[in-house]
ROPA-956002 format. One record per residue (C-alpha): residue in one letter; x, z, y. Coordinates in pm, whole numbers, padded with zeros to 5 digits, always signed. Example, Ala and Ser with C-alpha at 12.3 -4.5 7.8 and 13.67 -1.06 7.14 Angstrom:
ROPA-956002
A+01230+00780-00450;S+01367+00714-00106;
end
This chain:
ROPA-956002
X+08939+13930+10784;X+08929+13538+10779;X+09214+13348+10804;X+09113+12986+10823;X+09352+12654+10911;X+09360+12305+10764;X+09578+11974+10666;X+09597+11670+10890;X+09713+11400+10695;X+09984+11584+10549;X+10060+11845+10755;X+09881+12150+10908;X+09643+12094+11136;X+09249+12198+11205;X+09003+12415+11062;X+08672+12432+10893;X+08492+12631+10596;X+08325+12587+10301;X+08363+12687+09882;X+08133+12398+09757;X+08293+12297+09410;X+08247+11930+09299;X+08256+11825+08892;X+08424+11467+08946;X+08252+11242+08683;X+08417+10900+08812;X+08412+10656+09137;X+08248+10322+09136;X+07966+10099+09247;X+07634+10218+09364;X+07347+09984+09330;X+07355+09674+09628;X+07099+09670+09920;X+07017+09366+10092;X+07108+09406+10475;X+06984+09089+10558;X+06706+08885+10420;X+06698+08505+10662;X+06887+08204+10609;X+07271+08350+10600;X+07506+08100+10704;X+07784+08257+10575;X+07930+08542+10411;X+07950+08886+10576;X+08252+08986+10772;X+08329+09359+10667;X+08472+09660+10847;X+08478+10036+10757;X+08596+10332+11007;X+08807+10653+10894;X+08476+10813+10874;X+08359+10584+10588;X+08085+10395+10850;X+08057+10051+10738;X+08008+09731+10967;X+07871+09386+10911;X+07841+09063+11107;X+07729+08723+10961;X+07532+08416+11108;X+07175+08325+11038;X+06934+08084+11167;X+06674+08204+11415;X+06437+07875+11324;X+06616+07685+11624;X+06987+07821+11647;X+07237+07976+11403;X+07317+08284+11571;X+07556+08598+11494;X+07411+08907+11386;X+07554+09271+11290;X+07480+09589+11130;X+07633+09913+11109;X+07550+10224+10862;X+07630+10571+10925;X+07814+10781+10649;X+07570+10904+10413;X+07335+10672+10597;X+07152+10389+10531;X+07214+10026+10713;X+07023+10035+11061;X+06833+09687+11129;X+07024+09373+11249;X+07107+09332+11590;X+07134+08995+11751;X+07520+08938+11876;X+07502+08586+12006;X+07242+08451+12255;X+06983+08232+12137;X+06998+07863+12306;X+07327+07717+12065;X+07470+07768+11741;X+07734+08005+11660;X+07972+08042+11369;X+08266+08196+11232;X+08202+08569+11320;X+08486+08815+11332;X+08491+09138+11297;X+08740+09496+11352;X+08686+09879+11360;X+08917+10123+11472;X+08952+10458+11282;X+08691+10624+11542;X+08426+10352+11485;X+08497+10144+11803;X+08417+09805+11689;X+08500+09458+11855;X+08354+09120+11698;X+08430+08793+11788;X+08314+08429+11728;X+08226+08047+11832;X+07969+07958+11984;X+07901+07569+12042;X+07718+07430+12396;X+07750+07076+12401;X+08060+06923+12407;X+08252+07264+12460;X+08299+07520+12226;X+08365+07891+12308;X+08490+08198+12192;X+08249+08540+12245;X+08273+08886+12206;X+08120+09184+12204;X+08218+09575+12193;X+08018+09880+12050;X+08215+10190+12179;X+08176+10427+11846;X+07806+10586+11846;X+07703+10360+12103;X+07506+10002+12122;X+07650+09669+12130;X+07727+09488+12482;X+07629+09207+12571;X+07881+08923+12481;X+08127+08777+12693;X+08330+08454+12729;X+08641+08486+12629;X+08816+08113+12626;X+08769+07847+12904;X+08473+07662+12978;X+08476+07255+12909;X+08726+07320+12617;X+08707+07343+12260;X+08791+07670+12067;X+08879+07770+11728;X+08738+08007+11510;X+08915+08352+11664;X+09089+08604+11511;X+09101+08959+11574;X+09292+09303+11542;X+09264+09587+11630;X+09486+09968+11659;X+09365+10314+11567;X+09212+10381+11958;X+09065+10065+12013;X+09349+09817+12119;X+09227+09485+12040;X+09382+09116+12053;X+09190+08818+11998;X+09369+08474+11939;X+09247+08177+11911;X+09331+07788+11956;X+09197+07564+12270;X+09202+07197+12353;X+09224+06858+12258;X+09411+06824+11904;X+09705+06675+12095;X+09711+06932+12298;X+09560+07257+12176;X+09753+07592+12253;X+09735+07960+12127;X+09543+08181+12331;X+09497+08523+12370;X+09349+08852+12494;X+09360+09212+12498;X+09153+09492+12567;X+09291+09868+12614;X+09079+10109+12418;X+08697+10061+12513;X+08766+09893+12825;X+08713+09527+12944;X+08863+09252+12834;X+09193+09061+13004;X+09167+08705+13130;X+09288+08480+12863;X+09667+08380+12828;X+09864+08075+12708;X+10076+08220+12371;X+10238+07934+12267;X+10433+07687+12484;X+10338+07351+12302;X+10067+07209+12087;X+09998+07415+11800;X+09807+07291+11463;X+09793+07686+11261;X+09742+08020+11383;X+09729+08363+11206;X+09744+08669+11342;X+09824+09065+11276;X+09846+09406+11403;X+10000+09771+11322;X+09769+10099+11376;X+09909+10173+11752;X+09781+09812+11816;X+10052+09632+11844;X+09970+09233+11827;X+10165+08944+11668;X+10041+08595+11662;X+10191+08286+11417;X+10164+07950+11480;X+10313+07613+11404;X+10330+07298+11654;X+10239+06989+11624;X+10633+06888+11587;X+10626+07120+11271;X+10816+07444+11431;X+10696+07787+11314;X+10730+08001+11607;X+10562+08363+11664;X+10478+08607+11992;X+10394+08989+12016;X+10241+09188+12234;X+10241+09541+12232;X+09975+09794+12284;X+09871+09751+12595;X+10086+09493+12736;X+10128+09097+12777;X+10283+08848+12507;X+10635+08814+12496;X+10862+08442+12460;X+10761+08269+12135;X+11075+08295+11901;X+11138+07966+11694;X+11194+08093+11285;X+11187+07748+11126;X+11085+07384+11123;X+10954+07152+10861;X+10646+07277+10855;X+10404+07178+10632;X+10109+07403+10551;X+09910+07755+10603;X+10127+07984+10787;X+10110+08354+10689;X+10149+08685+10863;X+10199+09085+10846;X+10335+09323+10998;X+10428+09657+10941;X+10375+10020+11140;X+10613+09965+11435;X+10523+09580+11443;X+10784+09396+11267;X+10674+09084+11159;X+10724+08915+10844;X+10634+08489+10793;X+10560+08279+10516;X+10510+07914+10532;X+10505+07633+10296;X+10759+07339+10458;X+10839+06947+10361;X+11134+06768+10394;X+11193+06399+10472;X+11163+06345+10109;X+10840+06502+10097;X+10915+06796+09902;X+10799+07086+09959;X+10929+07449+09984;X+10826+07763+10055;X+11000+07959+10363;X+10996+08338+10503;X+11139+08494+10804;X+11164+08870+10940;X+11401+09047+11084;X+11710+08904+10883;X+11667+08579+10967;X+11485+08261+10804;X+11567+08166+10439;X+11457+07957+10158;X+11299+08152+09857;X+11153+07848+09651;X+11242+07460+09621;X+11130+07234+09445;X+11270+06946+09268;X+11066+06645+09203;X+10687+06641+09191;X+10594+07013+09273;X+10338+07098+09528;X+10352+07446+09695;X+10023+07646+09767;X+09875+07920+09921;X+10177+08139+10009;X+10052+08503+10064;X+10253+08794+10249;X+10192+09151+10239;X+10365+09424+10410;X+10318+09814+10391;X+10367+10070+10689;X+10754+10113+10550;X+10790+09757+10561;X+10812+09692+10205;X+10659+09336+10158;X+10595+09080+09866;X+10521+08705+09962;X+10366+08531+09648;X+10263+08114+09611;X+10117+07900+09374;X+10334+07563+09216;X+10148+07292+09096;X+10305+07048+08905;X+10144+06695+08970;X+10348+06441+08726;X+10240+06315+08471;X+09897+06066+08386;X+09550+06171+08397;X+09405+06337+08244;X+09681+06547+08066;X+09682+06932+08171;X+09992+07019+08374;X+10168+07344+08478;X+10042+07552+08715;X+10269+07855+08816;X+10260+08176+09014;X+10593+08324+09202;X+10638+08586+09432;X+10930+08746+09573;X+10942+09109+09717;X+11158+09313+09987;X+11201+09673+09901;X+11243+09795+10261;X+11285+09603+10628;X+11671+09618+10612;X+11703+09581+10303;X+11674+09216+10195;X+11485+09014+09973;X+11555+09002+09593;X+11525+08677+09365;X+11202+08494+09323;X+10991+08554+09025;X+10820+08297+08803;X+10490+08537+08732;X+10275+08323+08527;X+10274+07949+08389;X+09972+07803+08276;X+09818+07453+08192;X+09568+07358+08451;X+09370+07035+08425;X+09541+06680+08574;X+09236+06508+08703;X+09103+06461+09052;X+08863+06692+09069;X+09015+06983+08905;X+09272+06951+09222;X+09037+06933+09464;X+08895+07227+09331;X+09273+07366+09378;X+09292+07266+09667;X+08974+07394+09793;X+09130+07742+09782;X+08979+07888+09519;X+09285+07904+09330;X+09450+08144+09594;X+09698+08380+09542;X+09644+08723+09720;X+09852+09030+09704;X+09823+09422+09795;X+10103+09645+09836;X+10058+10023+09848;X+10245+10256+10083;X+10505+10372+09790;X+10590+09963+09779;X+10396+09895+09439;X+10280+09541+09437;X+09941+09383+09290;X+09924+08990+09271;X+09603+08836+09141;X+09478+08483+09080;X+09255+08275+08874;X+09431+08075+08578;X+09361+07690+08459;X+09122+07848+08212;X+08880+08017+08523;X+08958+08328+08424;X+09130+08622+08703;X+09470+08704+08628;X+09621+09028+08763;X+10081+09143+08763;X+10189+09443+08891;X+10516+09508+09028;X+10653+09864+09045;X+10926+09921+09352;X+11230+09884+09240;X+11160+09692+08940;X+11003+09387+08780;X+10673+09214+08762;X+10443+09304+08459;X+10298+09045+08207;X+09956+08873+08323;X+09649+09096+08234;X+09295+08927+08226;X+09080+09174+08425;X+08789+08942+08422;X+08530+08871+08111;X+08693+08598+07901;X+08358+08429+07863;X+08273+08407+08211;X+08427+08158+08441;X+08614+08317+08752;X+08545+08116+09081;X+08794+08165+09382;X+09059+08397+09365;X+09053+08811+09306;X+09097+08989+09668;X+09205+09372+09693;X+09115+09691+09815;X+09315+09942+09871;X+09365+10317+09944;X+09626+10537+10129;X+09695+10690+09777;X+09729+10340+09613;X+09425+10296+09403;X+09277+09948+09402;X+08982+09813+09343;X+08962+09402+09315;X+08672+09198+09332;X+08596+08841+09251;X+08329+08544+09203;X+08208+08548+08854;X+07982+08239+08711;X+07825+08370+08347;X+07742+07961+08281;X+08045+07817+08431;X+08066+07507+08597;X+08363+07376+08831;X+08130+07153+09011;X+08140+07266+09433;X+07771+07326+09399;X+07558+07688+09436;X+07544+07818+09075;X+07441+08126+08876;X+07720+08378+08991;X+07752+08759+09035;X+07992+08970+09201;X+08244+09178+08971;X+08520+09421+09039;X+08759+09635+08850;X+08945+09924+08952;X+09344+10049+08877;X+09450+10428+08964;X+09792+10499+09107;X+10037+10428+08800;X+09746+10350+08580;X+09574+10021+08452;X+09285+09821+08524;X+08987+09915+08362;X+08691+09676+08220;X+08510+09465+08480;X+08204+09577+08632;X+07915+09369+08822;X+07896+09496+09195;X+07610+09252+09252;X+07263+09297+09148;X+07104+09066+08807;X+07035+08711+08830;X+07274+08657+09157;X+07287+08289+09278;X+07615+08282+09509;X+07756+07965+09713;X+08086+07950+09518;X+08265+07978+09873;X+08090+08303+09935;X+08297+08593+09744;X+08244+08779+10064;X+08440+08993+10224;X+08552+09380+10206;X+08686+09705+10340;X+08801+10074+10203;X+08915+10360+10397;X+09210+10589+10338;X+09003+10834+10093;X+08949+10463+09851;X+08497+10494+09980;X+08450+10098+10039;X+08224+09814+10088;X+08214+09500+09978;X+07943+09209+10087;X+07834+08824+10044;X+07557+08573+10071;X+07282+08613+09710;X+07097+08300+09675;X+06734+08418+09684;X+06538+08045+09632;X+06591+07879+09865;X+06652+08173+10119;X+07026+08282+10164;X+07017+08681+10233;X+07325+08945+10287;X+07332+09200+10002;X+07667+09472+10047;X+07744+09710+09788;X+07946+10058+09815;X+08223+10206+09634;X+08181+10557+09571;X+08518+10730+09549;X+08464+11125+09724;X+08237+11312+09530;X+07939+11435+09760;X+07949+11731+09979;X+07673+12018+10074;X+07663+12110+10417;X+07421+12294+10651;X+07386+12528+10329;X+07106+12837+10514;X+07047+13073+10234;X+06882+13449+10325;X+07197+13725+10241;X+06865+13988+10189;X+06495+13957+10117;X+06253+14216+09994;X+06063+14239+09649;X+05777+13937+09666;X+05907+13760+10037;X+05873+13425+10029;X+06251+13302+10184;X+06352+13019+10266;X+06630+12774+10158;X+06799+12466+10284;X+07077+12253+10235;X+07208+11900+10344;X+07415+11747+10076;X+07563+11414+10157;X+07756+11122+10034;X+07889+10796+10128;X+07668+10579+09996;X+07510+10755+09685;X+07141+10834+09687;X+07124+11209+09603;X+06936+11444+09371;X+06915+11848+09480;X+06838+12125+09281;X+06850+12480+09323;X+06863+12763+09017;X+06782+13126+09084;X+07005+13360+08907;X+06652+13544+08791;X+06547+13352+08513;X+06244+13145+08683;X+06226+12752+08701;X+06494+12583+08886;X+06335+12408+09218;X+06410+12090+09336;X+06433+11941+09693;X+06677+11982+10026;X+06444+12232+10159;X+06290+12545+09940;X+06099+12869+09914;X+06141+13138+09659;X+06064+13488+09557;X+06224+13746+09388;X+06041+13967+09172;X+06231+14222+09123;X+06509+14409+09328;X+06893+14323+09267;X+07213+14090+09386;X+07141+13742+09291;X+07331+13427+09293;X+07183+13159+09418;X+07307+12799+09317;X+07236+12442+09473;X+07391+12163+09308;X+07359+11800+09447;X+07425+11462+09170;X+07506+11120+09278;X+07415+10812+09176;X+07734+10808+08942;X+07708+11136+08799;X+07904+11327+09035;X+07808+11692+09053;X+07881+11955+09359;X+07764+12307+09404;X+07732+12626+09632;X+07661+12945+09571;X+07553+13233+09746;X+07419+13613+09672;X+07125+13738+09800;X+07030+14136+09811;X+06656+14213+09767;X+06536+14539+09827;X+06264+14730+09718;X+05955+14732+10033;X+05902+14992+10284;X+05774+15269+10076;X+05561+15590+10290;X+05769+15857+10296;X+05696+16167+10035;X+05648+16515+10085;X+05958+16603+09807;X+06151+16406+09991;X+06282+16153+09726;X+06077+15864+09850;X+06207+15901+10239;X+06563+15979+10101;X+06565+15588+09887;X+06382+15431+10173;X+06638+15534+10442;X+06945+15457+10201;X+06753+15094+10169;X+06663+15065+10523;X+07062+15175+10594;X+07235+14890+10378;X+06959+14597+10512;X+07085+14675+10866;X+07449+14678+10763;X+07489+14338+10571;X+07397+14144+10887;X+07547+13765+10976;X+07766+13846+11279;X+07855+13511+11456;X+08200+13402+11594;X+08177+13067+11812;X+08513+12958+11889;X+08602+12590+12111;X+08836+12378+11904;X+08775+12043+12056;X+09048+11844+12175;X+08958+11900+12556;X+09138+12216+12413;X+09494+12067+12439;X+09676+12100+12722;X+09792+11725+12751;X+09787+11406+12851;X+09820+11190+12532;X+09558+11422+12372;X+09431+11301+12036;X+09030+11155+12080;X+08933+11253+11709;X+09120+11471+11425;X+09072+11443+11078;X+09056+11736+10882;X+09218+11707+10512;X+09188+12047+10365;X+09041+12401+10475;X+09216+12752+10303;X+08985+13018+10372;X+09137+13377+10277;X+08861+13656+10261;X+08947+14077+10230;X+08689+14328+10066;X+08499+14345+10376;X+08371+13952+10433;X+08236+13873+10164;X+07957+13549+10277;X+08153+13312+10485;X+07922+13012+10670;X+08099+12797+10877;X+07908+12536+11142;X+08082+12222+11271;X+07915+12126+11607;X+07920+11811+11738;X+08095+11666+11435;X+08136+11348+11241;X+08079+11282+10879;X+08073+11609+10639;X+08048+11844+10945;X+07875+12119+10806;X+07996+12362+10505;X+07867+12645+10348;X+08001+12856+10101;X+08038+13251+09918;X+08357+13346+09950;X+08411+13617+09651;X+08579+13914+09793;X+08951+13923+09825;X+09035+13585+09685;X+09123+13249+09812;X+08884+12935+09884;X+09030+12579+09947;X+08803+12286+10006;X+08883+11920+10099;X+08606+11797+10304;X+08551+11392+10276;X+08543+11259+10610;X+08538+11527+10879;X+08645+11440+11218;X+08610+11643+11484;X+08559+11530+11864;X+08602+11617+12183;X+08413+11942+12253;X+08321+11994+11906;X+08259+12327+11836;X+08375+12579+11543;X+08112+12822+11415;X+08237+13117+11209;X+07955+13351+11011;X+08018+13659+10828;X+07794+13868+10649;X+07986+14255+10638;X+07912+14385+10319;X+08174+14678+10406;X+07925+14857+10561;X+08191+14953+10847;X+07981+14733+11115;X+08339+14518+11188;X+08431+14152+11207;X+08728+13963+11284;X+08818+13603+11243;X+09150+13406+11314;X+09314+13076+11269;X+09573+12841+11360;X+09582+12452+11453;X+09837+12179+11421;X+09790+11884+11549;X+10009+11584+11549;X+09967+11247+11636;X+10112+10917+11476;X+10416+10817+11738;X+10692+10996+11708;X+10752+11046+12073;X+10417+11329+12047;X+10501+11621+12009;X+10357+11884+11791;X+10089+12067+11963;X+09969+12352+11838;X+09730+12676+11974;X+09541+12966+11803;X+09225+13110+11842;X+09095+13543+11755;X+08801+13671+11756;X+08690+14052+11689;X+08395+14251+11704;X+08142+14527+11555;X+07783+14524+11498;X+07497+14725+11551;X+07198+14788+11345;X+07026+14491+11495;X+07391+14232+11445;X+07452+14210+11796;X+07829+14180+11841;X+08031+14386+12032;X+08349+14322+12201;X+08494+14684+12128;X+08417+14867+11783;X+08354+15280+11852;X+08646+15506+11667;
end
């Protein structure tokens, strides 16, 4: 008997098979591929699905126009060609990009005619092509660079600002899953000079502004619907206002204000109320104020302070504070001074400040663990950690000392916690706003662990536009992607790189359970990984050469039960295996008078017929729920397989699958197989396909399992159904429905 069923997130759920066994060397970089090679006007915008697909957009010059371009690569894939976004004719800029967890990606961007300036869009409904774009904002107006977000099914909200500076205005719209676009919508009731905007996983929209008479005010939307009133949080403003929210929506704001005086302070507001978390008295300027907010809405809002008294061209202090809220209710605790450094007094160095690469940024995990990194006075990239419920760690320098750090370290982050931060690194450092000789590095810090040394993510003698650190994405099992603009001559291309964090899987695994002495049989596998290249090999169990290659042949000189191995290694190191058995026989010998010869061939003939593959098909694909909210995709976690004296080879098929669909395995009699597949979603219609090789030599089958599937509001219920399957087989493996007593 097989009992098969699976974990969805955290909780049971689907099913598929397989006993491949992975030796987990380490996660990183794999080597960077260039995804682009034209005149890049800007660093790539970066998206990555639950599936680990990866999407890019950028702009590039066709020889008359700068237009938008994207790219997408499969799992396990390589990067398909560009496809042109924008329509040639007028220049666009500022691309945009989101992916839902299915792969249904929207992009967005500017695109100047004229006088007027526009905001596009286009849609690529996951597996499908791009659309052609459409207007979004009003003709005979001019449009900001948009913003976009986007839930878990699709719901996306695009914001931008229109008009004359005196009297530009937030607007918006919204699209319902893969459907078409609303009509755009007036957010904000006056003229606005800021916007940022944010959105939970049900796709849920809030959008931040300022107006021109220096009130922050905000708007949601939820999933589905139309903007609500703006709500007024504060005044004063000054500067950069910042935005998150967390999984129901709640937002959280950070701005930097200025009194009459001219002094500046930093301000936040959620669902308490607006407060004051850092003044200044005297000549202090207030920077780059950063929020971050987890599902639990745990947040951290960190700033820079600049100290600008004194005379040129004495160093002065440059400080780091943040301030963090362990829950949504449960108020904010008292500012932190992080770090105090000197940082240069003269012009330039502030303009260099003030250019933002000296930003603060900040990641907080789902456990409400905080990471703040910036780059100190000295160029180098600072990193403080902040356990919940306790205080921010001394500075570490995760950067090489005797490289200068341009622009500020940005995170990535997985469900579990792990981050991986990457930054602008110049080997002959200049702080000149010019192109120089820079790379692309990145270090990496498990759950409850510390960073370890800094590694280059771009490829040797990188020439980056200091401005173009790039941009990056990681899905909830820490695979990621990070990309930018490499200086090539005079030719500006898009290189990406991939983080490797699941070690690689073998699926489609056909191996013969029975051959005869001398056959030539056939093997085949299809091992798979994110973004690693792959190396297979496959050893014999009978002392000959190991053979390498997806797809094989072998013979087996002698009879016997062997175990058959195939082992795929990544590019880091990262081992995984399968095994099987295979029973060769001795060939049809002519029978003998005595009898002994007739008596071995029929006993040989009787056991070939009676370890036959007997197939179970069974329909698991969502269509399978009875309901009306019923899920478009499930992710499968982990797979228990339980196997009795009788089922001994276990193959399972995943039809119509995403990612790691297919898994093989040799399931040793009577004992327990678990395997975590990276990646496997299952659609609509996709199709379960149970094998079993009966060793018992009773000519019976039977296969069950269970599902659980649940769904990420808490008004879903729990839906759950079952599926059985029995049969016997005849000489030739046909399956019955009824065995004979």
């Amino acid at each position: 008997m097989i009992v098969i069923w699976a974990r969805l997130g955290g909780l049971l759920a689907l099913i598929v098979v397989g006993s491949p066994t992975a030796a987990w060397a380490a996660s990183g970089w794999v080597a960077p591929v260039t995804i682009a090679q034209a005149d890049a006007a800007n660093a790539p915008s970066i998206a990555i699905d639950a599936a680990g697909d990866a999407f890019a957009v950028w702009t590039q010059s066709n020889g008359e126009n700068t237009i938008v371009e994207a790219a997408l690569r499969p799992a396990g894939g390589s990067f398909a060609a560009p496809t042109a976004l924008s329509a040639p004719g007028a220049d666009a800029s500022c691309p945009v990009l989101a992916a839902d967890a299915a792969g249904d990606v929207t992009v967005a961007w500017q695109r100047s005619s004229g006088s007027e300036k526009l905001v596009e869009a286009a849609t690529r409904p996951a597996g499908g092509a791009f659309s052609t774009p459409v207007q979004l904002s009003v003709s005979g107006q001019e449009a900001s660079c948009p913003q976009v977000t986007t839930g878990e099914h699709g719901e996306a909200t695009i914001a931008w600002i229109e008009g004359a500076e005196a009297s530009a205005v937030v607007q918006a719209v919204g699209r319902i899953g893969t459907g078409t676009f609303s009509a755009p919508i007036t957010v904000s009731p006056s003229a606005v000079t800021a916007l940022d905007l944010a959105g939970d996983v049900r796709g849920d929209a809030t959008a931040a502004w300022a107006t021109k008479s220096g009130v922050v005010e905000y708007a949601s939307r939820p999933a589905g619907g139309v903007f609500g009133a703006a709500v007024a949080c504060g005044n004063e403003f000054n500067s950069q206002v910042s935005l998150a929210v967390d999984s129901s929506g709640a937002p959280t704001l950070a701005w930097v204000s200025e009194d009459a005086e001219h002094r500046t302070r930093i301000e936040v507001s959620d669902v308490d109320g607006t407060r004051t978390v850092s003044g200044t008295e005297g000549s202090s300027l207030q920077l780059f104020v950063d929020v971050s907010v987890n599902e639990r809405g745990s947040a951290v809002v960190t700033w820079m302070s600049y100290d600008y008294s004194g005379p040129e061209p004495e160093s002065t202090d440059l400080a780091v504070e943040a301030i963090t809220r362990p829950g949504p209710l449960s108020g904010w605790e008292q500012p932190s001074v992080i770090w105090r450094g000197p940082y240069p007094r003269n012009g330039h160095a502030l303009a260099v400040l003030l250019s933002g690469q000296g930003a603060v940024h900040s990641a907080l995990d789902v456990n409400g663990n905080a990471t703040v990194g910036w780059t100190s006075g000295a160029n180098t990239a600072l990193v403080s950690t902040h356990a919940s419920g306790g205080s921010f760690s001394s500075p570490v320098t995760i950067s090489n000392p005797a490289e200068g750090v341009r622009g500020s370290p940005q995170f990535l982050q997985d469900a579990a916690g792990d981050t991986t931060v990457f930054w602008q690194a110049a080997p002959e450092f200049s702080t000149e706003l010019t192109v120089c000789g820079c790379v692309v590095e990145s270090a990496t810090m498990p759950v409850g662990g510390a960073f370890g040394e800094p590694v280059r993510v771009s490829g040797p003698g990188s020439a980056l536009a200091p401005s173009a650190t790039g941009d990056g994405a990681m899905d909830a099992t820490g695979d990621g992607v990070v990309g930018w603009t490499q200086a090539e001559g005079s030719q500006f291309d898009v290189d990406v790189a991939g983080f490797e964090a699941t070690p690689p899987a073998i699926g489609a695994l056909n191996v013969p359970s029975t051959g005869v002495v001398g056959e030539q049989l056939a093997f085949s596998a299809n091992p798979t990984s994110i973004w690693s290249a792959l190396s297979t090999t496959w050893s014999w169990g009978d002392g000959s050469p190991e053979s390498s290659g997806a797809s094989v042949t072998h013979s087996f000189s002698a009879t016997g039960t062997y175990t058959v191995t195939v082992r795929a290694i990544d590019e880091l190191g990262n081992i995984v295996s399968a095994t099987h058995t295979v029973a060769i026989i001795a060939s049809t010998a002519p029978a003998r008078q005595n009898g002994s010869g007739a008596k071995a061939s029929s006993r040989a003939h009787r056991i070939a017929s009676r370890a036959i593959r007997a197939v179970a098909h069974f329909k698991v694909g969502v269509s399978a729920v009875r309901s009306s909210r019923s899920a478009s995709a499930l992710h499968v976690r982990e797979i228990m397989v339980l196997g009795t004296a009788k089922d001994e080879h276990v193959f399972v098929d995943c039809h119509g699958c995403q990612g790691a669909s297919v898994l093989g395995s040799v399931l040793a009699r009577g004992r327990r197989t678990v395997f975590k597949p990276r990646n496997l979603v299952m659609r609509r219609d996709s199709t379960l396909v149970v094998s079993v090789t009966d060793t018992g030599l009773d000519g019976r089958f039977r296969a069950y399992g269970h599902f659980l599937v649940t769904y990420p509001r808490p008004s879903h219920p729990l839906l759950r159904w079952t599926f059985r399957e029995q049969g016997c087989l005849s000489p030739n493996g046909t399956k019955h429905t009824a065995c004979p007593t």
